[in-house]
C-alpha positions as CSV (number, residue, x, y, z in Angstrom):
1,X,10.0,12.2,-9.4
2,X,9.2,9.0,-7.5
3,X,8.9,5.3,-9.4
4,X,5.7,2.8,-8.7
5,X,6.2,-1.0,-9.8
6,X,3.1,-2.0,-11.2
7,X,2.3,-5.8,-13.0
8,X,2.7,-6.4,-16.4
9,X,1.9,-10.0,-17.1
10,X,4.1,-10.2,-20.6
11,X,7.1,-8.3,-18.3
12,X,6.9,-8.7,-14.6
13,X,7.4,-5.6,-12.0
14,X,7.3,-2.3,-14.3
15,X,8.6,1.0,-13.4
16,X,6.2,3.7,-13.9
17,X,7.8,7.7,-12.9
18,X,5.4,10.3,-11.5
19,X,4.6,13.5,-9.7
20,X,1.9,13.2,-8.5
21,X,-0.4,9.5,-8.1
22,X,-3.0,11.2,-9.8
23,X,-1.0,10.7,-13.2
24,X,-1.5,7.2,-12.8
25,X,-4.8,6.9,-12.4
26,X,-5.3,4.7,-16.2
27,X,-2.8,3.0,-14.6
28,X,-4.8,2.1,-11.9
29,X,-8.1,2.0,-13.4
30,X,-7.0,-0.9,-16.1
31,X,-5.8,-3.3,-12.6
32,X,-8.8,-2.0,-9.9
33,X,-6.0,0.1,-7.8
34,X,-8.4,1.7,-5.8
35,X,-6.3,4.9,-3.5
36,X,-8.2,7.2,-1.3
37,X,-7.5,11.1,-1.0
38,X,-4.3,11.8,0.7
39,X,-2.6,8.5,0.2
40,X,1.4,8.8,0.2
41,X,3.9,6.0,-1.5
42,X,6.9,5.9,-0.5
43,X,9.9,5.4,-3.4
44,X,10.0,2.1,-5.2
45,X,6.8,0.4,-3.6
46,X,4.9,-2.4,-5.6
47,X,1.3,-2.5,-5.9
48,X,-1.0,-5.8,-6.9
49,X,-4.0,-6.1,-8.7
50,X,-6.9,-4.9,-7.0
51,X,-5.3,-3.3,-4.1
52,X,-7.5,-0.9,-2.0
53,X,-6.4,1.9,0.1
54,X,-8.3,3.9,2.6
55,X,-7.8,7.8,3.0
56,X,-4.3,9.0,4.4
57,X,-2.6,5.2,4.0
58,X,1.3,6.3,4.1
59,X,3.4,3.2,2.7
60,X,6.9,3.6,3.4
61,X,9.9,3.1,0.8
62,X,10.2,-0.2,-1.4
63,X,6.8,-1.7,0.5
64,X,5.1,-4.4,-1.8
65,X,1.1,-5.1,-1.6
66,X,0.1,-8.4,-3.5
67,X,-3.0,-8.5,-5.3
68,X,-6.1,-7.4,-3.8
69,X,-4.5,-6.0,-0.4
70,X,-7.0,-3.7,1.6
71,X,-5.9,-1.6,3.7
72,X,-8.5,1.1,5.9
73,X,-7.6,4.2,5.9
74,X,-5.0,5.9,7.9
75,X,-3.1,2.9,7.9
76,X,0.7,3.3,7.7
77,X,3.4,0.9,6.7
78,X,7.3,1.4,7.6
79,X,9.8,1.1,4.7
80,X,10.7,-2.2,3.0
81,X,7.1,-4.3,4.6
82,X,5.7,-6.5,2.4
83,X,1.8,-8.3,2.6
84,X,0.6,-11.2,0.3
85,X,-1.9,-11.5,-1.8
86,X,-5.8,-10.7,-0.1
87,X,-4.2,-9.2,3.1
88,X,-6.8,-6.8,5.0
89,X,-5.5,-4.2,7.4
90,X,-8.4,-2.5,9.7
91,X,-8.5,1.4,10.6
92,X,-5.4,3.0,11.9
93,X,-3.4,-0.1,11.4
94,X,0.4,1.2,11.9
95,X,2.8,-1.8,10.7
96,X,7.3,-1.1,11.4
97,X,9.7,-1.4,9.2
98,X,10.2,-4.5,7.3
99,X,7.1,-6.8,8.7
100,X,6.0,-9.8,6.1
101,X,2.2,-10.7,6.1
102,X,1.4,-13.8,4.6
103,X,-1.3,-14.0,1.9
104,X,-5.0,-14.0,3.4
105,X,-3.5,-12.5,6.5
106,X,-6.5,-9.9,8.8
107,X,-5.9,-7.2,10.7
108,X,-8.4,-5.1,12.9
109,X,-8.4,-1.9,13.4
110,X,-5.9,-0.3,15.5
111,X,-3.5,-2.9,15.2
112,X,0.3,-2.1,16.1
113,X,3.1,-4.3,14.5
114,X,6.9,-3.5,15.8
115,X,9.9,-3.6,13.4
116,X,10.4,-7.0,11.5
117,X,7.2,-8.5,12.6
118,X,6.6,-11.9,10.4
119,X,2.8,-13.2,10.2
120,X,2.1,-16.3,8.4
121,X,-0.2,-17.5,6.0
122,X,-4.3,-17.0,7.6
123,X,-3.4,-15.0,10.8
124,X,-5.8,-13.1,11.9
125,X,-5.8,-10.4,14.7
126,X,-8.8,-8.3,16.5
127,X,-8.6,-5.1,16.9
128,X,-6.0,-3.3,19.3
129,X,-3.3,-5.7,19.1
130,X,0.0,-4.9,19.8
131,X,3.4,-6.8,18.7
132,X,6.6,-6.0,19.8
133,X,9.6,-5.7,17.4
134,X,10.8,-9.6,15.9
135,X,7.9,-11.4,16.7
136,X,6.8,-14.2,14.5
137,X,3.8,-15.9,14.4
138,X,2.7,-19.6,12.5
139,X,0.5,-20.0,9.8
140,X,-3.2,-19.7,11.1
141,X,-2.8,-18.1,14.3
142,X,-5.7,-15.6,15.8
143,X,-5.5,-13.3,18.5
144,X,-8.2,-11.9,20.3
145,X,-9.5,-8.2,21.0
146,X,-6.5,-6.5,22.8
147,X,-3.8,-9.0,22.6
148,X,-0.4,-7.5,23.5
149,X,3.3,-9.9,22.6
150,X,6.3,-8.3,23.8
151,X,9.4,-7.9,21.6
152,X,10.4,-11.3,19.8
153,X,7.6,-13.8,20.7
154,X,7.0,-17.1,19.1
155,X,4.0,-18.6,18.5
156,X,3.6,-22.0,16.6
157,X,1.3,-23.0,13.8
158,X,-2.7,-21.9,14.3
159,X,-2.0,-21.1,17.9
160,X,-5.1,-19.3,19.5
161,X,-5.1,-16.5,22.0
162,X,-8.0,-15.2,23.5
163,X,-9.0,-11.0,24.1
164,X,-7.1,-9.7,26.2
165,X,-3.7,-12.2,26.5
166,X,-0.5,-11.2,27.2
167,X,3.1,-12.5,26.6
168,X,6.5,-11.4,27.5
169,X,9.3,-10.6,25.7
170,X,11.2,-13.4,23.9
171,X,7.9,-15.6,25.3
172,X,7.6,-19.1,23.1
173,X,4.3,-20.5,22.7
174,X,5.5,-24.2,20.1
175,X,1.2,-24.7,19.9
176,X,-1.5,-23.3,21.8
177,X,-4.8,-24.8,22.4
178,X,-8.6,-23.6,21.7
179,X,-11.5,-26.3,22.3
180,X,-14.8,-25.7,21.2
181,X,-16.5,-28.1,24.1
182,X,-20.2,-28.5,25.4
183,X,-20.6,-26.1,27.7
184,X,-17.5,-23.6,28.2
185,X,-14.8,-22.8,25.4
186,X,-10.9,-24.1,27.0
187,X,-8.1,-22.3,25.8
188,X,-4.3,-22.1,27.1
189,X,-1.7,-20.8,25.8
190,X,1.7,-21.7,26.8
191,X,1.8,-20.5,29.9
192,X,0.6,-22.5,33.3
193,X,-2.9,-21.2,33.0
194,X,-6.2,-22.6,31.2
195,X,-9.2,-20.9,31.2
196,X,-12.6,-22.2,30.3
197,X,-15.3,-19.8,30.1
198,X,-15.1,-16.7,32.0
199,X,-12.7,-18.3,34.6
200,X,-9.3,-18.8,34.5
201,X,-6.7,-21.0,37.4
202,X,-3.7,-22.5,36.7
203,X,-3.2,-26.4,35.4
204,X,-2.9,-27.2,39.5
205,X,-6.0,-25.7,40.6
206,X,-8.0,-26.7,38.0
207,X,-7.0,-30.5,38.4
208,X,-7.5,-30.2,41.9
209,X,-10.7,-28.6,42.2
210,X,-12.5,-29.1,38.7
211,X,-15.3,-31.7,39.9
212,X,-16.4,-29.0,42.7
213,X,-16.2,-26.4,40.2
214,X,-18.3,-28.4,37.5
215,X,-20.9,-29.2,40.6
216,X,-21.2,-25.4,41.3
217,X,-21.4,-24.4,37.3
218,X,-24.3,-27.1,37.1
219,X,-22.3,-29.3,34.7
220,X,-23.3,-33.0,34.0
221,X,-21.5,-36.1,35.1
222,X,-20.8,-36.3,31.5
223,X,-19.2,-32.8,31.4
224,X,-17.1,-33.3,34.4
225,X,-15.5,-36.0,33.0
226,X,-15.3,-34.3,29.3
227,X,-13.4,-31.1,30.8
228,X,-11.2,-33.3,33.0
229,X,-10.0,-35.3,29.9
230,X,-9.4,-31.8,28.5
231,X,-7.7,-30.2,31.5
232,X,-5.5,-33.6,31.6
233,X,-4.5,-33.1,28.3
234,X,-3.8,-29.6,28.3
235,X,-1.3,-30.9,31.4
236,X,0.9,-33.1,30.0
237,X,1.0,-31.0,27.4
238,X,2.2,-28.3,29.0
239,X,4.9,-30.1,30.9
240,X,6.3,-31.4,27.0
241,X,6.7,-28.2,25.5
242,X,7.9,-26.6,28.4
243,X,10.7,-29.0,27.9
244,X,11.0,-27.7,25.0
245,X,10.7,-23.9,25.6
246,X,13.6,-24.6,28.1
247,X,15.4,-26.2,24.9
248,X,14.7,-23.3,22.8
249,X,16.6,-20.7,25.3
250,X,19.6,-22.6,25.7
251,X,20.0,-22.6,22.0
């Protein structure tokens, strides 16, 4: 006999005992709990109102879905995660123990999340990406296609990596950047690297060499001096929160 917490509005978090899920299924019906074939709960998980599962989702013990969680199918979730209200997890999504999702958080498919992985509100991540264990990410940050974070990386408040990036363990990025500009997109991302467009150099080069870049790309006189405002910024930022990464792991 396992136990399923369902919400009651008049009494909070109920208890309901079963055998099998499919003696719940009123249950579900009267709150839109949608669960594909072969789904598995582990004991003591919560469900919200509205919450989808995909075929063969495996929750683990006392996980909690808010309302209107999806989750693709095959997706599995270690014992004790919890995911706010209007989370989406992709295909094949396979979250550790103990992770917290934010509300409105987006997953891709194939998305890997290490033990006691903390998302917050509006992340988003494209399919692929992989966290190591402890890593915590700010309210509103998005990773690209492919992303990997080794064990206990920091990222700041609607940080912005692009497909592909890569970060260390215990890496600390306070506040990436990601400009929409005329020609080429600029992003960086903590380390001493900017890319704009396809092309990537560290801060040095690109300060040093920018204008004969911009000449061979074809970019106005205008652009040249747009992007170097950008690739300025971008430097002295750099050099403040290294300061401050350097604080950070003295701490």
């Amino acid at each position: 006999m396992k136990t399923l917490y369902l919400w009651i509005d008049e009494k909070g978090w109920t208890p309901f005992q079963y055998n099998e899920l499919s003696e719940l299924t009123k249950e579900f019906v009267s709150r839109n709990i949608k669960l594909g074939a072969g789904c598995e709960l582990g004991a003591g998980c919560k469900l919200g109102y509205g919450c989808t599962l995909g075929a063969g989702c495996e929750l683990g013990d006392e996980c909690k879905l808010g309302n209107w969680c999806k989750l693709g199918y095959g997706c599995k979730l270690g014992a004790e995660c919890k995911l706010g209200d209007e989370c989406e997890l992709g295909n094949w999504c396979n979250l550790g123990a103990g992770c917290e999702l934010g509300d409105e958080c987006k997953l891709g498919a194939g998305c890997e999340l290490g033990d006691e992985c903390k998302l917050g509100a509006g992340c988003k991540l494209g399919d692929e990406c992989k966290l190591g264990a402890g890593c915590k990410l700010g309210a509103g940050c998005k990773l690209g296609y492919g992303c990997k974070l080794g064990d206990e990386c920091k990222l700041g408040d609607e940080c912005e990596l692009g497909a592909g990036c890569k970060l260390g363990n215990n890496e600390i990025a306070p506040k990436a950047l990601f400009i929409n500009a005329s020609r080429h997109t600029v992003s960086y991302w903590g380390d001493e690297v900017i890319q704009i467009g396809c092309k990537r150099f560290s801060i040095s080069e690109w300060q040093q060499h920018f204008q004969k870049i911009g000449k061979a790309e074809n970019y106005t006189s205008d652009q040249i001096e747009e992007y170097k405002g950008y690739i300025d910024l971008i430097a002295a930022m750099h050099k403040t929160w290294s300061i401050d990464k350097q604080k950070a792991s003295k701490e």
